[in-house]
N, C-alpha and C positions, 0 to 999 in steps of 0.2 A: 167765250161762246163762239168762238170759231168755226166758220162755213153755217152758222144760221143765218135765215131769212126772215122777216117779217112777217108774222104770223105762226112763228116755229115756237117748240115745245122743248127743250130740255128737264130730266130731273136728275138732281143732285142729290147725292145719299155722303152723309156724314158723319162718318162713326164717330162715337162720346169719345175718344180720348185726343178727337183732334176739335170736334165743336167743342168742349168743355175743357181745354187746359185746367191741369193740375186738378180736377173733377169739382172745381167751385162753380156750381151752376148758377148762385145769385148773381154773384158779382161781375164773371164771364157772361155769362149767358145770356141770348137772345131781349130784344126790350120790344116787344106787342108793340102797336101802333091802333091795335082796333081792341074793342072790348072781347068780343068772341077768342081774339088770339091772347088775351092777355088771360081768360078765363084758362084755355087749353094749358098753356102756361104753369099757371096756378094747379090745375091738377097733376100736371107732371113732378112739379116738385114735392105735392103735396104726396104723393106715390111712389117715391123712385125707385121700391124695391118688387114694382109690377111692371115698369117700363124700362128697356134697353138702351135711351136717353139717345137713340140713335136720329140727326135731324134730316128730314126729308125736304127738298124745296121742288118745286116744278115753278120753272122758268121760262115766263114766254117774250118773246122778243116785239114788242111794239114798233119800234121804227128805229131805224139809223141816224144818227145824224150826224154827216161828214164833216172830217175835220177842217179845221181854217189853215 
């Protein structure tokens, strides 16, 4: 994340053949942390032949904290 600041916004676009090695999306794939993401989750796999399996992140930088 190079040349952001605190408060700064990157997003990240992932295409499936590099999030998803060898296309095994249970095993590979992402692990939710919240119920809502874990739902989204579940409907992608439960779907895969209506979504692009493509992963999106938007990444925002909270603070630095410099090395020792």
């Amino acid at each position: 994340m190079t040349g952001m600041r605190p408060g700064g916004v990157r997003r990240i676009i992932v295409p499936p053949d590099i999030g998803y090695p060898n296309n095994d999306l249970n095993k590979l794939g992402p692990k939710p942390t919240t119920f809502s993401g874990q739902r989204a989750l579940d409907f992608v796999l439960r779907n895969q032949g209506l979504i692009d399996k493509t992963l999106l992140f938007d990444i925002e930088l909270i603070r630095i904290i410099p090395s020792q």
